[in-house]
N, C-alpha and C positions, 0 to 999 in steps of 0.2 A: 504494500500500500504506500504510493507517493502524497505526502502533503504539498500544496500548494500553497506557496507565500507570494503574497501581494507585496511586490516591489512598492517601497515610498519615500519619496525625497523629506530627508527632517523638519525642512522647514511646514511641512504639512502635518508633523507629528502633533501639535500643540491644538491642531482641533480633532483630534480624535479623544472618546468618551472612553475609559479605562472602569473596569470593574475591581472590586475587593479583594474576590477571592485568588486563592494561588493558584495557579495554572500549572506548578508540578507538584505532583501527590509524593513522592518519594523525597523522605529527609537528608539522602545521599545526593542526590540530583540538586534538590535547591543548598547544600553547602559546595557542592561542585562549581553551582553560578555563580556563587559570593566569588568562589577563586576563580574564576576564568573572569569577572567586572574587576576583580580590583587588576589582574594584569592586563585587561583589556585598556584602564587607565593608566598602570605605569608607562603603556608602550606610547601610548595618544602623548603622552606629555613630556614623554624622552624624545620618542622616534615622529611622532604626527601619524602614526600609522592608521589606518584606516579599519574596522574590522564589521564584522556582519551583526547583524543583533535581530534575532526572530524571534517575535512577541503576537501576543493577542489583544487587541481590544476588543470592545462590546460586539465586533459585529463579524472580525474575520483576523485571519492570521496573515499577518503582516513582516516585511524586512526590510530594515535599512542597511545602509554603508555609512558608515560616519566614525568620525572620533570621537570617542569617549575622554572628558577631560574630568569628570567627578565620579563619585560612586558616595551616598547617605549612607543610610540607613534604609531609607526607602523607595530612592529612584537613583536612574542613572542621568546623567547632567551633561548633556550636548554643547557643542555651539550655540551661543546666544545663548541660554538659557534653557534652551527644551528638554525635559525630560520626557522618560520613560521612568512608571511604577519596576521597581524592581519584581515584584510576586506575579507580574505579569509577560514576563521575559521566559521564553521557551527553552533558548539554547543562544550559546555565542561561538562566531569560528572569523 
């Protein structure tokens, strides 16, 4: 079975409706994504590198390209300021 992600330019992230709940059920899986966000940050702000971030909002499963320059507590913090919820982030590569 292939998922399909909806390519989206970040600057379009900031109107999209995010929900609560977590989107991975496994407590190994969501400590896997703390470490893959926070080196997805160290690299954005040594190197500028670029990396993939596949997330859901309210309506469909989405990916950007972007750098990652923050990581909270509970989102992750793009250019300009737009976040993504962290509990609603899929996977990072």
């Amino acid at each position: 079975m292939t998922i399909n992600f909806e390519s989206i330019e970040k600057e379009n992230i900031e109107t999209l409706k995010f929900p609560h709940t977590e989107v991975l059920k496994d407590d190994n899986a969501i400590n896997q994504r703390r470490t893959e966000l926070e080196r997805a940050m160290s690299l954005g702000n040594l190197e500028h590198s670029k990396i993939q971030i596949y997330f859901e909002d309210d309506f469909s499963k989405k990916m950007v390209e972007t750098t990652v320059w923050a990581v909270t507590d509970e989102s992750v913090v793009l250019k300009k300021g737009v976040g993504i919820p962290i509990n609603r982030i899929l996977k990072i590569s």
